[in-house]
Backbone as JSON Lines, residues from 0, in Angstrom:
{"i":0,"aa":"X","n":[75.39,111.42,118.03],"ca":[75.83,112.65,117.38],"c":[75.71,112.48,115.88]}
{"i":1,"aa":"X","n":[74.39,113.11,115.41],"ca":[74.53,113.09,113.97],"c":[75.28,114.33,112.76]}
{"i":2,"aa":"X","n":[75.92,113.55,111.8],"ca":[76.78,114.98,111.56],"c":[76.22,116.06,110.45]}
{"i":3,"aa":"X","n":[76.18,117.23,110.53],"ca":[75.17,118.23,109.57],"c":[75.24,117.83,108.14]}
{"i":4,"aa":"X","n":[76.64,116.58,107.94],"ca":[76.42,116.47,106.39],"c":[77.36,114.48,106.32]}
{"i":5,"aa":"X","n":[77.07,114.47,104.88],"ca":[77.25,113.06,105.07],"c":[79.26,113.08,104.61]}
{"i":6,"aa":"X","n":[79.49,114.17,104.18],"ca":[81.09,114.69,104.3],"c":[81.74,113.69,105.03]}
{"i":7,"aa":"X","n":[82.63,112.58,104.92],"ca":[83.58,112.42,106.12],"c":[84.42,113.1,107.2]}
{"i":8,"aa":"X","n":[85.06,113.69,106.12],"ca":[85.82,114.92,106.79],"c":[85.38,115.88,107.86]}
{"i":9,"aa":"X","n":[83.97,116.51,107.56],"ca":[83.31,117.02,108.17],"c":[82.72,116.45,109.52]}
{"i":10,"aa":"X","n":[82.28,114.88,109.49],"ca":[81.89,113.84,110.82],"c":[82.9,113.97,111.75]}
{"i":11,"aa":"X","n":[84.37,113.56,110.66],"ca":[85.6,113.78,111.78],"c":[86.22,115.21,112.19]}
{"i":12,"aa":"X","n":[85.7,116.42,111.94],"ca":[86.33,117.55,112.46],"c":[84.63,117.8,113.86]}
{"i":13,"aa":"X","n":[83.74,117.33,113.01],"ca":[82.58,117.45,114.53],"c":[82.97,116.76,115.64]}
{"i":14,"aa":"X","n":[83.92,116.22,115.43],"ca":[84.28,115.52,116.88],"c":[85.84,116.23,117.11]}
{"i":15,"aa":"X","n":[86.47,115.6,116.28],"ca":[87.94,115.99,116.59],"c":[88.53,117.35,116.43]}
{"i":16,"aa":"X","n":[87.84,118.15,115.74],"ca":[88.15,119.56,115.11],"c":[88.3,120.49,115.94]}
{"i":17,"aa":"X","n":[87.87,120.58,117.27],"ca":[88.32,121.88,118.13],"c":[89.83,121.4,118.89]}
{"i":18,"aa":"X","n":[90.46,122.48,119.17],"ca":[92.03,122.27,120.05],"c":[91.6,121.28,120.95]}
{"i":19,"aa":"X","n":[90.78,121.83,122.2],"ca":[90.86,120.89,123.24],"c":[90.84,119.17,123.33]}
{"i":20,"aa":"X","n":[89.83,119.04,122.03],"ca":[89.7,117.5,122.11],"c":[91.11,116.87,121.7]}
{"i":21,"aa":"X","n":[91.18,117.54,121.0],"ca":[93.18,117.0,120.27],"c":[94.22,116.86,121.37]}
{"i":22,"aa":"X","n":[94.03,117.75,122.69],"ca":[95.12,117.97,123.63],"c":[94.5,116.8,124.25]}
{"i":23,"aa":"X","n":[93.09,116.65,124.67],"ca":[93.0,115.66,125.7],"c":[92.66,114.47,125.37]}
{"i":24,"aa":"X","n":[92.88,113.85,124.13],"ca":[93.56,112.7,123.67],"c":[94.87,112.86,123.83]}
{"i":25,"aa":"X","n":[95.59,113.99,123.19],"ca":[97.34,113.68,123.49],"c":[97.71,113.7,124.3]}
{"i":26,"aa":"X","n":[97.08,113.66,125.69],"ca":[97.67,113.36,127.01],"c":[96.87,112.47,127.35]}
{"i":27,"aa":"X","n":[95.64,111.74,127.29],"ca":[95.74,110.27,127.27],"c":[96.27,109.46,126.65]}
{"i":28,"aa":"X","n":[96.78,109.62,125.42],"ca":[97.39,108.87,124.76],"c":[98.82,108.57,124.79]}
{"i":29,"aa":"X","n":[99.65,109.71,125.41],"ca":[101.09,110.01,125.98],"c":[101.66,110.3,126.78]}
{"i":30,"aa":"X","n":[100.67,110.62,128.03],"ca":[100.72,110.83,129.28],"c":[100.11,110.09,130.17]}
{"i":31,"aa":"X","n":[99.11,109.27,129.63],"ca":[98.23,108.25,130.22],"c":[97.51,108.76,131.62]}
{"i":32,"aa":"X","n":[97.03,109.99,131.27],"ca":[96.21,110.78,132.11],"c":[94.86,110.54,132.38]}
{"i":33,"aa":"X","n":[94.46,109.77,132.63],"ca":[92.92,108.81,132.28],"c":[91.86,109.29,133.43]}
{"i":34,"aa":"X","n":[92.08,110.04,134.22],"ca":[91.11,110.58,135.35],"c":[90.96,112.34,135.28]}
{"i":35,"aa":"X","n":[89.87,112.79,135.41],"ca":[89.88,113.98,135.08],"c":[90.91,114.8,136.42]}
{"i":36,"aa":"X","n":[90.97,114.77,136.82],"ca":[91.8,115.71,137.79],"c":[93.41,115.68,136.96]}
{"i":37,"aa":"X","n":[93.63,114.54,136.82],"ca":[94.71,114.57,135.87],"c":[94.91,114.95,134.79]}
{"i":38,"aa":"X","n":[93.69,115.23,133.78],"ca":[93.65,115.96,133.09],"c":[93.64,116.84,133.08]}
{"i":39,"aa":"X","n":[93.06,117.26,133.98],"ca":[92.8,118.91,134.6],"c":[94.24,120.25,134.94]}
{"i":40,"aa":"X","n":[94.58,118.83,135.28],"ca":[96.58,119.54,136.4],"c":[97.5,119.5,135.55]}
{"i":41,"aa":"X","n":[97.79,118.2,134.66],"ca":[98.07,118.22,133.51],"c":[98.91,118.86,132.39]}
{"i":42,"aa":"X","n":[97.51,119.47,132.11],"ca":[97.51,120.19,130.49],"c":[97.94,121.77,130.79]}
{"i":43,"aa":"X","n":[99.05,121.54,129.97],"ca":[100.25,122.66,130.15],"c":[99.93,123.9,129.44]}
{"i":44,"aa":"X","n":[98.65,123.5,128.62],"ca":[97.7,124.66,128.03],"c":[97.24,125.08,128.7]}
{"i":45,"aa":"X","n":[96.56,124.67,129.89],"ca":[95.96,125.09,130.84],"c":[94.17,125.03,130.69]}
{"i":46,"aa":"X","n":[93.65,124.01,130.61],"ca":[92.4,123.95,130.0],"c":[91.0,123.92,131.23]}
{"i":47,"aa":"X","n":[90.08,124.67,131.14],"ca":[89.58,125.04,132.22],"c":[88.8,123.7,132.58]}
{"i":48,"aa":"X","n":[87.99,123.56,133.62],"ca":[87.53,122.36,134.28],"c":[86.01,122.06,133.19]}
{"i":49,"aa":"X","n":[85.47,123.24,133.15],"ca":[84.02,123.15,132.5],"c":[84.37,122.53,131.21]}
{"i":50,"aa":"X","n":[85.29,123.04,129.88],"ca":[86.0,122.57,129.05],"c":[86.02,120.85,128.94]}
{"i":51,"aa":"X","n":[87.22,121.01,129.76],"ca":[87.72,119.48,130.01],"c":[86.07,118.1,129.84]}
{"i":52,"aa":"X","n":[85.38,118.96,131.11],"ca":[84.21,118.25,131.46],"c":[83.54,117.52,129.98]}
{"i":53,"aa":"X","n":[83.18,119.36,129.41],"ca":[82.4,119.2,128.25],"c":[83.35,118.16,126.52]}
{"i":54,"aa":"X","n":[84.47,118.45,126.93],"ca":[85.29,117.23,126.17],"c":[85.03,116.2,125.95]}
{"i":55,"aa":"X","n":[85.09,115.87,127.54],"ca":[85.36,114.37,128.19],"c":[83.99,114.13,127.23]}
{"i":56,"aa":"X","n":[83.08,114.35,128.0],"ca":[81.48,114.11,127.49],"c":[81.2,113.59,125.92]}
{"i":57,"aa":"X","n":[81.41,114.31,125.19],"ca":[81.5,114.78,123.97],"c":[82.48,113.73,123.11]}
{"i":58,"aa":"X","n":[83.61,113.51,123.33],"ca":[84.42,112.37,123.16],"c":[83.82,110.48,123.47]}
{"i":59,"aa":"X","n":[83.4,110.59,124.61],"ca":[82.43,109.37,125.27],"c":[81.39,109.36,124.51]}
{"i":60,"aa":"X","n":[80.49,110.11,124.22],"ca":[79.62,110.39,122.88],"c":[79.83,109.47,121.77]}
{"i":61,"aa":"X","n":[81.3,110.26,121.55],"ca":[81.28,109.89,120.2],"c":[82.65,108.43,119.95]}
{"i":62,"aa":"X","n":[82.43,107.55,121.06],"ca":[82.89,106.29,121.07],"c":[84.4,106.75,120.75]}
{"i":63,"aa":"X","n":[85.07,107.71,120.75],"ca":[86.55,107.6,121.3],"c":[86.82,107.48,122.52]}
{"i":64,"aa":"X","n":[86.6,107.62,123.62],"ca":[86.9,107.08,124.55],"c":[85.13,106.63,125.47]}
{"i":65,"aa":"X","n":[86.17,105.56,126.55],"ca":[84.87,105.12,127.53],"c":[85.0,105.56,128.5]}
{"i":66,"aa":"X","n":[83.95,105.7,129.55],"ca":[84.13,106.21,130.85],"c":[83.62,104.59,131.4]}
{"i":67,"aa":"X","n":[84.98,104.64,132.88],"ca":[84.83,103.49,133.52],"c":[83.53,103.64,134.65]}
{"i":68,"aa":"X","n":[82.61,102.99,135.19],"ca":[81.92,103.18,136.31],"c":[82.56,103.67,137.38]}
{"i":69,"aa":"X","n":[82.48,104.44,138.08],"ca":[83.08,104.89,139.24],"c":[82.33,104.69,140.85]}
{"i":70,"aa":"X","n":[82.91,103.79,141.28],"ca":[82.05,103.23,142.93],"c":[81.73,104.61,143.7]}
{"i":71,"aa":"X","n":[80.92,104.65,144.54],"ca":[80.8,105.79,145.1],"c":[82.22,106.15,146.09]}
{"i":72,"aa":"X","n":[82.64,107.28,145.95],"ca":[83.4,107.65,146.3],"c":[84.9,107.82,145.45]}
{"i":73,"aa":"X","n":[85.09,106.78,144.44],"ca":[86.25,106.8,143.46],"c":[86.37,107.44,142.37]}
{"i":74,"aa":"X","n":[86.97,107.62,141.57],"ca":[87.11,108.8,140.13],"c":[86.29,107.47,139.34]}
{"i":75,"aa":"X","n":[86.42,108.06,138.2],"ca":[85.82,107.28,136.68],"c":[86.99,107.72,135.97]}
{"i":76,"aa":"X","n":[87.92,106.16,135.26],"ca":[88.63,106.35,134.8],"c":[88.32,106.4,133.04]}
{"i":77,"aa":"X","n":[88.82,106.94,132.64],"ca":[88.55,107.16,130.57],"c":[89.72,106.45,130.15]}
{"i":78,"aa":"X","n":[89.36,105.67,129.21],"ca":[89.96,104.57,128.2],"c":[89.76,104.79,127.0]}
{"i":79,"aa":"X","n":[90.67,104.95,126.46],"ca":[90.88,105.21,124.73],"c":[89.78,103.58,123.95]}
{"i":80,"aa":"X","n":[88.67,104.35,123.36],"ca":[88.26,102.92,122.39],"c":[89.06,102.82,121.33]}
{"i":81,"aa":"X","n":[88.82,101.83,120.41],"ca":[89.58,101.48,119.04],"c":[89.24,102.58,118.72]}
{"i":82,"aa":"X","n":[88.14,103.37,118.1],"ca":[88.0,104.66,117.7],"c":[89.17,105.37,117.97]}
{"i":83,"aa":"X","n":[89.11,105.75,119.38],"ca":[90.15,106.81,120.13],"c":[91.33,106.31,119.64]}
{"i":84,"aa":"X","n":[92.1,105.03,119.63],"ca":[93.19,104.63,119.27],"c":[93.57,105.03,117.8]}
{"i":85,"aa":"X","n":[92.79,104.98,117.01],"ca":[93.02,105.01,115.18],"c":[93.08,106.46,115.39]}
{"i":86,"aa":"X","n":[92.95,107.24,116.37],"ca":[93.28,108.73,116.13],"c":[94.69,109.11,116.26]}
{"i":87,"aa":"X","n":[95.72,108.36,116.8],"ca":[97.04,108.23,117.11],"c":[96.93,108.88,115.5]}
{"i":88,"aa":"X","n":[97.23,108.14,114.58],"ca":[98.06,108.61,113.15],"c":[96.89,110.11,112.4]}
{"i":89,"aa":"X","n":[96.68,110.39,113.24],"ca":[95.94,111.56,112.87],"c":[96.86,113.13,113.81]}
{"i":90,"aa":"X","n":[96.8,112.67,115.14],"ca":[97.28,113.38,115.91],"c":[99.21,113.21,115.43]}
{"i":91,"aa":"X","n":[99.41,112.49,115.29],"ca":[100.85,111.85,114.66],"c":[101.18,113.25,113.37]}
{"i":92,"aa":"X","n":[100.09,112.92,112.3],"ca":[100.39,114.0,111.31],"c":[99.98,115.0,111.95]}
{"i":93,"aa":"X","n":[99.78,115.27,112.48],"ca":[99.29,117.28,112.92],"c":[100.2,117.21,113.56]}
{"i":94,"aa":"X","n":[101.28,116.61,114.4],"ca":[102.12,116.8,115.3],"c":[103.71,116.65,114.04]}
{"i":95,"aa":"X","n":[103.48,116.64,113.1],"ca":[104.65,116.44,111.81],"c":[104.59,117.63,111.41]}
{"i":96,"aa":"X","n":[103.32,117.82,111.39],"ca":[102.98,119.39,110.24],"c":[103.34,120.26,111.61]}
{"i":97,"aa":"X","n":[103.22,120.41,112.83],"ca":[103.84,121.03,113.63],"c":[105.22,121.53,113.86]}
{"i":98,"aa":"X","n":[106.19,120.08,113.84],"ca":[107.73,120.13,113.65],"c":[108.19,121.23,112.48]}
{"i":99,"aa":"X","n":[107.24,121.13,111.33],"ca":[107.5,121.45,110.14],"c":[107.7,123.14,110.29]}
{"i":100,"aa":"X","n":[106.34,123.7,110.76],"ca":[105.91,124.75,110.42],"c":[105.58,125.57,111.6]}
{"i":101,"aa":"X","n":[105.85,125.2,112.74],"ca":[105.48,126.12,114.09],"c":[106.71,125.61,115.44]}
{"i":102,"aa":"X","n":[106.77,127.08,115.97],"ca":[108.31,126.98,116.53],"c":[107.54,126.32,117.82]}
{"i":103,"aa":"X","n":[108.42,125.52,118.47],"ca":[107.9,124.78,119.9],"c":[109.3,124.85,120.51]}
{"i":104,"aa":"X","n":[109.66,124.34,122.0],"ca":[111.02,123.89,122.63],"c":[111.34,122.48,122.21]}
{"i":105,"aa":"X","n":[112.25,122.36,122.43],"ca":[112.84,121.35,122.11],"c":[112.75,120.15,122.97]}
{"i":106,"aa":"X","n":[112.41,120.29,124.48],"ca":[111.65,118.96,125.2],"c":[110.52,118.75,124.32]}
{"i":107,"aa":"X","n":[109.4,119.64,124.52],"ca":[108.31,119.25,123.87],"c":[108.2,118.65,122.41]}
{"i":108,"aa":"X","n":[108.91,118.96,121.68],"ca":[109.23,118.77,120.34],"c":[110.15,117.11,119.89]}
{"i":109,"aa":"X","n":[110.47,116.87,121.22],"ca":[111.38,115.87,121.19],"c":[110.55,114.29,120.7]}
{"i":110,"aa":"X","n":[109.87,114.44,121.32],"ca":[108.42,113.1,121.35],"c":[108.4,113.11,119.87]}
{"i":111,"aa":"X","n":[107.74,114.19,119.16],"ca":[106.91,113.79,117.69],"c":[108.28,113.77,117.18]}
{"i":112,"aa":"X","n":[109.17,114.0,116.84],"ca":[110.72,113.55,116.77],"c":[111.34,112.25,116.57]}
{"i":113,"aa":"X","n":[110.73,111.85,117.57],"ca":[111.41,110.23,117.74],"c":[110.22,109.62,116.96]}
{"i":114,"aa":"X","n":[108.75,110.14,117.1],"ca":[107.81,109.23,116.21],"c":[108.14,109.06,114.82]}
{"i":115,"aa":"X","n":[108.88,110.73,114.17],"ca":[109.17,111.04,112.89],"c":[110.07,110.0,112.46]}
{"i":116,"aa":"X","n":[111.26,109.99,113.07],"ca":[113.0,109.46,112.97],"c":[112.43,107.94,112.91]}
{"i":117,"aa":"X","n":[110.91,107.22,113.72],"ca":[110.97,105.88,113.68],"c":[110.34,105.54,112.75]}
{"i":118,"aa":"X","n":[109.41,105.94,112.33],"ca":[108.16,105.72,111.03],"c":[107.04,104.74,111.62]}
{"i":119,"aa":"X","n":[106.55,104.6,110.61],"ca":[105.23,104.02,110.58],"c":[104.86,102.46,111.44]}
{"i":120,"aa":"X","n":[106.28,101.52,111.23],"ca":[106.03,100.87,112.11],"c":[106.18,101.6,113.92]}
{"i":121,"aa":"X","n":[106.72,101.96,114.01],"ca":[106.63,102.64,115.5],"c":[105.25,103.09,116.09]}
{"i":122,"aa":"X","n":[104.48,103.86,115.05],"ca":[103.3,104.49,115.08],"c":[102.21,103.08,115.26]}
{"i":123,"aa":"X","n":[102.46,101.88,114.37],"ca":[101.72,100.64,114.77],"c":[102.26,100.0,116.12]}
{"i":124,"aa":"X","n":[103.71,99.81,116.3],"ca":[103.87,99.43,117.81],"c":[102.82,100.01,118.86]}
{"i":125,"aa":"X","n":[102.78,101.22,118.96],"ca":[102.13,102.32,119.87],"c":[100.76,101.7,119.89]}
{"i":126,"aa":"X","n":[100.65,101.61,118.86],"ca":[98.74,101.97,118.76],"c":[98.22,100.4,119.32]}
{"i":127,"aa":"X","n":[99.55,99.25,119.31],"ca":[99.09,97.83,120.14],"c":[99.53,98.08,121.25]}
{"i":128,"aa":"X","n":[100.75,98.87,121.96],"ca":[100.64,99.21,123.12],"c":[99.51,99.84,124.3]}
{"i":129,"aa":"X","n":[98.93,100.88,123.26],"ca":[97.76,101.49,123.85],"c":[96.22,100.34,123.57]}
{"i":130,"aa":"X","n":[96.92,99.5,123.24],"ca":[95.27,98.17,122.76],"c":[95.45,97.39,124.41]}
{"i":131,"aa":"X","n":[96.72,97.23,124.56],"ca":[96.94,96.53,125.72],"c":[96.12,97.35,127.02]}
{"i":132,"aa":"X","n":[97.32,99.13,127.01],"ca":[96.55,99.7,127.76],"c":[95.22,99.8,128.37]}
{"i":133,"aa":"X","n":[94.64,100.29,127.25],"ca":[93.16,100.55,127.03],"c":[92.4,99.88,127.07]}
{"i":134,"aa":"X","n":[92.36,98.49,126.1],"ca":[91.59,98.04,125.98],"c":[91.85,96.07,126.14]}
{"i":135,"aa":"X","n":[92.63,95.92,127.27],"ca":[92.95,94.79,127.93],"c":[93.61,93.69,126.61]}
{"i":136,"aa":"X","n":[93.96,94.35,125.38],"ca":[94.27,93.03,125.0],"c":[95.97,92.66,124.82]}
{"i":137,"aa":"X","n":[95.89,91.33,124.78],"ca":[97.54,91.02,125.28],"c":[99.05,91.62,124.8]}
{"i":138,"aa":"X","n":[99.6,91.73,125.75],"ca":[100.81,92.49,125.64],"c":[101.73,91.53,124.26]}
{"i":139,"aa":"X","n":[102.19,92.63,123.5],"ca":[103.03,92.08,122.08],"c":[104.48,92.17,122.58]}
{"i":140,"aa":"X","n":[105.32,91.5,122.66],"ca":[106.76,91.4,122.77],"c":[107.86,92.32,122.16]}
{"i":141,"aa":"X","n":[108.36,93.04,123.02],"ca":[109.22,93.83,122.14],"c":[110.63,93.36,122.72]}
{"i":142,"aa":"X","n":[111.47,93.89,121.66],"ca":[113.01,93.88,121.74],"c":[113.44,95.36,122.61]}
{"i":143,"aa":"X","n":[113.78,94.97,123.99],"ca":[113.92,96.32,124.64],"c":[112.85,97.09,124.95]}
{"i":144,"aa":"X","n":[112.7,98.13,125.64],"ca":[111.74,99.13,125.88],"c":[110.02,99.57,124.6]}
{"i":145,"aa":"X","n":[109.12,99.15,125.51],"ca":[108.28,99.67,124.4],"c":[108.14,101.16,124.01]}
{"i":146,"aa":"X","n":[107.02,101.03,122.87],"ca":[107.57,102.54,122.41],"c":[106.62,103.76,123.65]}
{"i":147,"aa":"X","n":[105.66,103.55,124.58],"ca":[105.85,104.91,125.73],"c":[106.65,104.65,126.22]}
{"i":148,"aa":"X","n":[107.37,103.94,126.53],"ca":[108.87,104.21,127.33],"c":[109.68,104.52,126.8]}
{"i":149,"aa":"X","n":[110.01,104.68,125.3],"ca":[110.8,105.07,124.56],"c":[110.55,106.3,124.4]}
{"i":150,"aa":"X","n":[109.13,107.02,124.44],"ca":[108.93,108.06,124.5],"c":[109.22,108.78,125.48]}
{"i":151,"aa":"X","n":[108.45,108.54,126.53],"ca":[109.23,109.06,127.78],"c":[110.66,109.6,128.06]}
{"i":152,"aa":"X","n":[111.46,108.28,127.28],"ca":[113.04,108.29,127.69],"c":[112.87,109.97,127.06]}
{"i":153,"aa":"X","n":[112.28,110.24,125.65],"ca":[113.11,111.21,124.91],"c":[113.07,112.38,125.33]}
{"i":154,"aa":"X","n":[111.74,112.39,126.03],"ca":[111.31,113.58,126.74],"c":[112.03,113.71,127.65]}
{"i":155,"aa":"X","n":[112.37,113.09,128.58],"ca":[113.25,113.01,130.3],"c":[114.95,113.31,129.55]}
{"i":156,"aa":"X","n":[115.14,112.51,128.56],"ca":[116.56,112.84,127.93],"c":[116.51,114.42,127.36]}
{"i":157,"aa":"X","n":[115.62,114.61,126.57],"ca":[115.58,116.5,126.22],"c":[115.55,117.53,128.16]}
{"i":158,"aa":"X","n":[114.76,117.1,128.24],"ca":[114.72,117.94,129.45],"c":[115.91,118.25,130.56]}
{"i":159,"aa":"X","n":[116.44,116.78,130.49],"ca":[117.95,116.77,131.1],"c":[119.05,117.17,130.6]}
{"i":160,"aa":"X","n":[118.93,117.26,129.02],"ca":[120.09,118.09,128.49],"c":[120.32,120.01,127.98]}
């Protein structure tokens, strides 16, 4: 994928710049939705199958995520690359400027919340959590719950209250 100009900004909105690609990183990345059907059922936007498809594609392209081989008969699972991972603090600020400036519920809202309230190291915890995930490398030691389970909790705790 070559980009119409040598712009950075511009390389990174040819990939990342439409809604859908943003949602279907933020549910691999926080939902750990890594097979398309799961992506598909998912996304509470409701994102059509052709979409999704042409995402997926398009993303694999452009070395944010990999597609796993799939044996005949099994799904092909998608894995966040380092690329895909360094997009966390991207999706992080658009999800700040969100809190800020656009009304959401308060489950949903709860997640970028706890990212806000923890800062920047939290946002680096994550992004070695998802290294483990993704991309097999060794699990880092935490004190208590890592941070998707911490996330999780906040979401399951908003929803229950």
């Amino acid at each position: 994928m070559e980009p119409r100009s040598g712009c950075p900004i511009n390389a990174a909105v040819e990939v990342l710049g439409d809604r859908w690609s943003l949602l279907v990183l933020r549910d691999v990345i926080f939902a750990d939705r890594r097979y398309f059907r799961g992506l598909l059922t998912g996304s509470i936007e409701g994102i059509a199958s052709n979409i999704l498809a042409d995402r997926l594609v398009r993303l694999v392209e452009a070395g944010i995520l990999s597609r796993g081989t799939a044996a005949r008969g099994q799904r092909a699972q998608y894995s966040l690359t380092e690329a895909g991972i360094q997009t966390l603090p991207i999706i992080y600020a658009l999800g700040n400027w969100g809190l800020d400036w656009r009304p959401g519920t308060d489950e949903l809202r709860s997640r970028q919340q706890l990212m806000r309230d923890e800062g920047p190291a939290f946002i680096e915890d994550l992004m070695d959590e998802l290294r483990t995930r993704h991309l097999g490398a060794p699990a880092k030691p935490h004190n208590g719950p890592g941070p998707l389970e911490r996330l999780d909790a906040a979401t399951t705790q908003q929803h229950a209250d």
